[in-house]
N, CA, C and O atoms as CSV, one atom per row, in Angstrom:
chain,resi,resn,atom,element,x,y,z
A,1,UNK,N,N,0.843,-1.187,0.000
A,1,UNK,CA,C,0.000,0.000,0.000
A,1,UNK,C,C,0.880,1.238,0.000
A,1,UNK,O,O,1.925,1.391,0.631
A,2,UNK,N,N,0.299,2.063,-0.786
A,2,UNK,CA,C,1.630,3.511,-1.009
A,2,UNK,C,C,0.881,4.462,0.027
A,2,UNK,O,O,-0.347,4.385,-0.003
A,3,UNK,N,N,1.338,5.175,0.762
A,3,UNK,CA,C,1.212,6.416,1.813
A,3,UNK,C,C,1.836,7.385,1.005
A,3,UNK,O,O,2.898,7.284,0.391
A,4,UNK,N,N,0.534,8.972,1.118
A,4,UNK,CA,C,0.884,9.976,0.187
A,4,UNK,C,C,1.146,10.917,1.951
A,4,UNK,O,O,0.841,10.703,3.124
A,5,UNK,N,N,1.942,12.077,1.097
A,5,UNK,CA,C,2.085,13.237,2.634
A,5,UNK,C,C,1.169,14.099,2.359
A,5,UNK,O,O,1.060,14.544,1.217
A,6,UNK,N,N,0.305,14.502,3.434
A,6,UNK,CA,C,-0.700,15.517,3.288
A,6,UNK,C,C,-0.087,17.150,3.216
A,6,UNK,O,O,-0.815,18.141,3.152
A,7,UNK,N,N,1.410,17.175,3.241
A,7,UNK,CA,C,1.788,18.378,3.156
A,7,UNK,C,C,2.046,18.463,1.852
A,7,UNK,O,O,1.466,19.215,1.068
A,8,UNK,N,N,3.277,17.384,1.485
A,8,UNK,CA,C,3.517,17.881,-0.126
A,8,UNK,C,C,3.353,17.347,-0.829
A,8,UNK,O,O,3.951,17.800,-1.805
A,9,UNK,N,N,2.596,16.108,-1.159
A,9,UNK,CA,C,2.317,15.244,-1.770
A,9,UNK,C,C,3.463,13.846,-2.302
A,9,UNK,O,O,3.286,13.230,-3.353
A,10,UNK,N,N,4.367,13.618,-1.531
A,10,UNK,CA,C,5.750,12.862,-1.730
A,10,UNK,C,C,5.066,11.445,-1.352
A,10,UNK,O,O,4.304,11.354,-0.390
A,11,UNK,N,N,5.288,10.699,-1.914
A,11,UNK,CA,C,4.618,9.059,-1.739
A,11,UNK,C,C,5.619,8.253,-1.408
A,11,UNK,O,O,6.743,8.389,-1.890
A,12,UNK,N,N,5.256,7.174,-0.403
A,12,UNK,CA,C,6.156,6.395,-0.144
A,12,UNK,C,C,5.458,5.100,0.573
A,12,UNK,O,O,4.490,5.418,1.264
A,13,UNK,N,N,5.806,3.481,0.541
A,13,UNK,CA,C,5.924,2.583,1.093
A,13,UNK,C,C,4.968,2.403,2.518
A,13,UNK,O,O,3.877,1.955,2.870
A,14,UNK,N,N,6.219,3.103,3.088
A,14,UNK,CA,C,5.777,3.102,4.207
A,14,UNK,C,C,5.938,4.324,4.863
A,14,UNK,O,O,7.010,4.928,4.882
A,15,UNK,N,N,4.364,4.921,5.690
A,15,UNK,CA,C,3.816,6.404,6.745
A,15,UNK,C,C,5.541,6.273,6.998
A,15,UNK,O,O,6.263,6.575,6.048
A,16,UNK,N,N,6.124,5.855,8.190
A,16,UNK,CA,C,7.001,6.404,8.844
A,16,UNK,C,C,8.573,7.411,8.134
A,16,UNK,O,O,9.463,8.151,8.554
A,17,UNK,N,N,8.101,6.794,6.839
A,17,UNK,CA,C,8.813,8.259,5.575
A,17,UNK,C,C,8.654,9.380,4.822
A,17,UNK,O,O,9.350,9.824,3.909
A,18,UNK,N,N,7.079,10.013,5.602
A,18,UNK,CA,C,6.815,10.975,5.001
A,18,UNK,C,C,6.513,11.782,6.082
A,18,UNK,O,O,6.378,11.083,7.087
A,19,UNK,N,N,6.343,13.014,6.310
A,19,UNK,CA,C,6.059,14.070,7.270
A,19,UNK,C,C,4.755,14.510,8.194
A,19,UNK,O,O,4.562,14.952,9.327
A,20,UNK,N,N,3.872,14.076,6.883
A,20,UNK,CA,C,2.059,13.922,7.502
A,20,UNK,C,C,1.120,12.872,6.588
A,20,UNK,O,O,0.193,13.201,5.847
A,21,UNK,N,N,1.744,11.182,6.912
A,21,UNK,CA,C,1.308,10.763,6.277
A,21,UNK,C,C,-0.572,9.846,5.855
A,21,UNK,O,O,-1.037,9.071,6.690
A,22,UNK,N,N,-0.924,9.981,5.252
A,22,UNK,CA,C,-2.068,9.913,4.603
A,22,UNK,C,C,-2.342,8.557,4.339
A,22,UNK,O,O,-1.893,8.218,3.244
A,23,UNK,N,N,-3.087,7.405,5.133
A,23,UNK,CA,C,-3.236,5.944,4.953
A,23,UNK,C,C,-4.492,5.012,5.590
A,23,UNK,O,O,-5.524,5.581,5.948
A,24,UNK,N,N,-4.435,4.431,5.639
A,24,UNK,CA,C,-5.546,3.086,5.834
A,24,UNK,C,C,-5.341,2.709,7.185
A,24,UNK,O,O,-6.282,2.114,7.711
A,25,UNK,N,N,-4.399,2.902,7.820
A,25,UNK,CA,C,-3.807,2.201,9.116
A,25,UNK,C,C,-4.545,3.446,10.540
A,25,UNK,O,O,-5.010,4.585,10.492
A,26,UNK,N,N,-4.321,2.512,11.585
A,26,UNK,CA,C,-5.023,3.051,12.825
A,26,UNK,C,C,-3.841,4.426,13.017
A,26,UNK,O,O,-2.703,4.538,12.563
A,27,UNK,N,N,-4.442,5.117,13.651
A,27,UNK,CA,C,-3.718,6.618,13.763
A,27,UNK,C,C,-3.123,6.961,15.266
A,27,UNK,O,O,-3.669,6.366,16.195
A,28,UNK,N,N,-2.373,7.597,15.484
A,28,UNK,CA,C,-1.481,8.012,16.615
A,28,UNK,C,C,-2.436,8.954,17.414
A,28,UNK,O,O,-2.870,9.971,16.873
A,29,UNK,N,N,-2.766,8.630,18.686
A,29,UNK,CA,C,-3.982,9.628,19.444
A,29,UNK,C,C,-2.983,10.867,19.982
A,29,UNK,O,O,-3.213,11.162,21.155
A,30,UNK,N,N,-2.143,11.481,19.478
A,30,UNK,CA,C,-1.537,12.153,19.705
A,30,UNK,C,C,-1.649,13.699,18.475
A,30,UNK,O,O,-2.093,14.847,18.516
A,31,UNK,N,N,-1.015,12.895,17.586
A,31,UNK,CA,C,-0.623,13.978,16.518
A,31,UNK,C,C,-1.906,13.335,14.856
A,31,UNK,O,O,-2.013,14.060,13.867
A,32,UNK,N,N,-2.517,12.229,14.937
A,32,UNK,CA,C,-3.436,12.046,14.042
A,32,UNK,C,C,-2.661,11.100,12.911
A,32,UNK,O,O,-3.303,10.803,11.903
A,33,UNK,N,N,-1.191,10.585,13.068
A,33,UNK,CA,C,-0.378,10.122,12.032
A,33,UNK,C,C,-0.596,8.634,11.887
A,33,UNK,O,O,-1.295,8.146,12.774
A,34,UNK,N,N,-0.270,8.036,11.213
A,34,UNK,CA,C,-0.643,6.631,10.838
A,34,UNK,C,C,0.720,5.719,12.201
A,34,UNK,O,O,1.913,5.939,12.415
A,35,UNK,N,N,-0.116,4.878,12.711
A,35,UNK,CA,C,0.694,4.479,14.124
A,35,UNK,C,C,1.883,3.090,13.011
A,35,UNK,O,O,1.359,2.224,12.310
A,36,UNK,N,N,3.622,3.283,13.173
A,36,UNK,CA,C,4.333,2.993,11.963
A,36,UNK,C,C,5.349,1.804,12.808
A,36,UNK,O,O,6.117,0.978,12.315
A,37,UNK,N,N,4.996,2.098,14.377
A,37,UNK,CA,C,5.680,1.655,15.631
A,37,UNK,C,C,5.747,2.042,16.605
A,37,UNK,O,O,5.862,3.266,16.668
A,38,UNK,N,N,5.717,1.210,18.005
A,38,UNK,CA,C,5.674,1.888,19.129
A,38,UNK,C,C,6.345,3.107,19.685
A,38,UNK,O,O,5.950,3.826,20.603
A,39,UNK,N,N,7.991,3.258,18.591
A,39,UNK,CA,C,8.719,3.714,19.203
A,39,UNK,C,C,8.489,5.487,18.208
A,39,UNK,O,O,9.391,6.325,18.218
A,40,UNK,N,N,6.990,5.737,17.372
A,40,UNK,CA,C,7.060,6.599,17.294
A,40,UNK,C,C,7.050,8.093,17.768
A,40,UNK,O,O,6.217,8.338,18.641
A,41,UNK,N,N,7.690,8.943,17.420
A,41,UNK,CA,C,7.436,9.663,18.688
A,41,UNK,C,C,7.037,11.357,17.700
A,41,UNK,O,O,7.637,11.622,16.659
A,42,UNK,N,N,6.131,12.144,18.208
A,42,UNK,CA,C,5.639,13.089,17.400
A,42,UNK,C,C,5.862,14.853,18.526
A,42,UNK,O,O,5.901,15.031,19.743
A,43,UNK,N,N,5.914,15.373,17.880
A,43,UNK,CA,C,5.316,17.094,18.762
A,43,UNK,C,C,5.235,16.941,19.882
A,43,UNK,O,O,6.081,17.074,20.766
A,44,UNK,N,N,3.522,16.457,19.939
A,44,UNK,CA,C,2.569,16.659,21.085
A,44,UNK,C,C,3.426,15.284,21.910
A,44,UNK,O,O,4.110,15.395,22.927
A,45,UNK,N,N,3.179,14.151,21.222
A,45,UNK,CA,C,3.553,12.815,22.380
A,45,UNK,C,C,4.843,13.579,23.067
A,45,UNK,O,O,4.844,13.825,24.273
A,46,UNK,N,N,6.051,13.969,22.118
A,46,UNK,CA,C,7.111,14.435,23.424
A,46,UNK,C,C,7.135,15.334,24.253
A,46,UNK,O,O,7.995,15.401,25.130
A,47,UNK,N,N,5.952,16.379,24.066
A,47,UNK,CA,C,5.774,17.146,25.039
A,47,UNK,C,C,4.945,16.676,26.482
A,47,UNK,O,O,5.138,17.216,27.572
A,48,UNK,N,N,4.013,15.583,26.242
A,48,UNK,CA,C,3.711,14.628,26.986
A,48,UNK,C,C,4.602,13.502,28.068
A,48,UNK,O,O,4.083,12.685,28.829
A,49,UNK,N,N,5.442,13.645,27.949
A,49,UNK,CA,C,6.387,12.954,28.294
A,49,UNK,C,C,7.428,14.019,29.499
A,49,UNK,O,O,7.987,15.103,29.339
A,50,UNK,N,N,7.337,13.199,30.542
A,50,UNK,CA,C,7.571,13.752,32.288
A,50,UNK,C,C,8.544,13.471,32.502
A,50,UNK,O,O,9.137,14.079,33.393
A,51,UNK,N,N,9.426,12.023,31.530
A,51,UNK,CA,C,10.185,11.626,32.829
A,51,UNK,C,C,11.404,10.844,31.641
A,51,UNK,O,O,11.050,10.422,30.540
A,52,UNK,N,N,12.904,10.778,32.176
A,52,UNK,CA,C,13.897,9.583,31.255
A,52,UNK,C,C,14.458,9.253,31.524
A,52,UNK,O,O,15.000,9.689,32.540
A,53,UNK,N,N,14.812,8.363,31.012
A,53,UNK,CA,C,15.751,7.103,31.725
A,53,UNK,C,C,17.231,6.887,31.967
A,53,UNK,O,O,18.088,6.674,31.109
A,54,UNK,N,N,17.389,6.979,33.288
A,54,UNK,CA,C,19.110,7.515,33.453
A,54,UNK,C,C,19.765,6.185,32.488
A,54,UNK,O,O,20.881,6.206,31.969
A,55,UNK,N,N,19.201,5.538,32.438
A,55,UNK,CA,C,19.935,3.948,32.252
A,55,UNK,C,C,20.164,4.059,30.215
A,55,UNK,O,O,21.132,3.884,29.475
A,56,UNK,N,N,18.719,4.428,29.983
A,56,UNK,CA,C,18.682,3.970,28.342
A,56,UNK,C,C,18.572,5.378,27.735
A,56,UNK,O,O,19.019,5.667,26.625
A,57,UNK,N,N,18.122,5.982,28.320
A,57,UNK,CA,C,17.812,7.076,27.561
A,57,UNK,C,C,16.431,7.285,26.923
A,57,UNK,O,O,16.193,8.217,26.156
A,58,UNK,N,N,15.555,6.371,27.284
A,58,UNK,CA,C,14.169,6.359,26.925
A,58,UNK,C,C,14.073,7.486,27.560
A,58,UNK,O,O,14.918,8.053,28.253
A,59,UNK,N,N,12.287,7.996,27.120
A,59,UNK,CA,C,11.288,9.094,27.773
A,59,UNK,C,C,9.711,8.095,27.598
A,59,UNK,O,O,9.245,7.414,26.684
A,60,UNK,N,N,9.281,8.432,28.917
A,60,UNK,CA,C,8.117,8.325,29.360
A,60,UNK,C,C,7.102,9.402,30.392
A,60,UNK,O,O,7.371,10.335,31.148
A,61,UNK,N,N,5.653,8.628,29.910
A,61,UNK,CA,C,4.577,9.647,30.616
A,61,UNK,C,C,4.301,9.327,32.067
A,61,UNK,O,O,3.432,9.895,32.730
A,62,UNK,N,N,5.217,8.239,32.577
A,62,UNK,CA,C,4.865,7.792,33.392
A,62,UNK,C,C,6.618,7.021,34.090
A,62,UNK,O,O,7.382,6.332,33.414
A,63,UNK,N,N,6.842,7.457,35.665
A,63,UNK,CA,C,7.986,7.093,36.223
A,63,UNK,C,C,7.976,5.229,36.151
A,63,UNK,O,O,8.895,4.452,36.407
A,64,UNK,N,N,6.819,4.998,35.786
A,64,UNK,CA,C,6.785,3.408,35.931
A,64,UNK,C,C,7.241,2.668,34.980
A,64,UNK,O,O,7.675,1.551,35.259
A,65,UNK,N,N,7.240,3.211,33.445
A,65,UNK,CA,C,7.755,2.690,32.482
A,65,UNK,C,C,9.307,2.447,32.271
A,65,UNK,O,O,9.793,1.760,31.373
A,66,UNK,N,N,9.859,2.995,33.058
A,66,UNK,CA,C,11.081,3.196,32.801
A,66,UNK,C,C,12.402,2.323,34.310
A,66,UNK,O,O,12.248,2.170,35.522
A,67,UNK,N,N,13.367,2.034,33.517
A,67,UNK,CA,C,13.851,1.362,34.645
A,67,UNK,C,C,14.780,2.467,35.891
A,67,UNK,O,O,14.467,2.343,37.075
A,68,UNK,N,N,15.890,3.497,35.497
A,68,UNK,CA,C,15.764,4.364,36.353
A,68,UNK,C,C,15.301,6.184,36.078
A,68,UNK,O,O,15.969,7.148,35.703
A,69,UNK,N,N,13.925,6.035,36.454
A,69,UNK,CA,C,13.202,6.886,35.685
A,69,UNK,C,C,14.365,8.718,36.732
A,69,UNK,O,O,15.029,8.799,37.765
A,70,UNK,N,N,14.056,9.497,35.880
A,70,UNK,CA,C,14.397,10.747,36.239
A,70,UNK,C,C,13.638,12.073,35.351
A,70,UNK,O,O,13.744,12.187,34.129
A,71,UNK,N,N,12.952,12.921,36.131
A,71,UNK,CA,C,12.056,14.010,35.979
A,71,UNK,C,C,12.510,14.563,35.250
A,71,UNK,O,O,13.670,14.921,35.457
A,72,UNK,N,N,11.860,14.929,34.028
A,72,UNK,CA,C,12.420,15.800,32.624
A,72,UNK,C,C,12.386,17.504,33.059
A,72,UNK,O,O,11.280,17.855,33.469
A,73,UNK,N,N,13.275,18.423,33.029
A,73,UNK,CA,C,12.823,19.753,33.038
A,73,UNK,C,C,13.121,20.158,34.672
A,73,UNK,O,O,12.848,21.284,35.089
């Protein structure tokens, strides 16, 4: 299935290569984008995000997700 970008019209394969992509697939309750993997991350989701991980370097919305979580900001 080809994914078009709702900004400039650039087509590609697969959503997670275009900027605002346009598709069939369930959408990100965040930013409205086609969901491409867990590990996507958009605008709004990282502004959502409280807390990271001294260990990995992850970010989460929540101190529980993370193994040694530390307060963003």
């Amino acid at each position: 299935m080809a994914y078009t970008c709702k900004n400039c019209g650039a087509v590609a394969d697969a959503p997670g290569h275009l900027c605002n992509p346009c598709g069939d697939t369930e959408n990100c309750s965040f930013c409205g984008a086609p969901k491409v993997d867990p590990k996507h991350m958009c605008k709004d989701k990282l502004a959502a995000m409280q807390y990271v991980c001294q260990g990995c370097g992850r970010v989460a919305m929540e101190e529980k997700h993370l193994c040694k979580p530390s307060p963003i900001g």
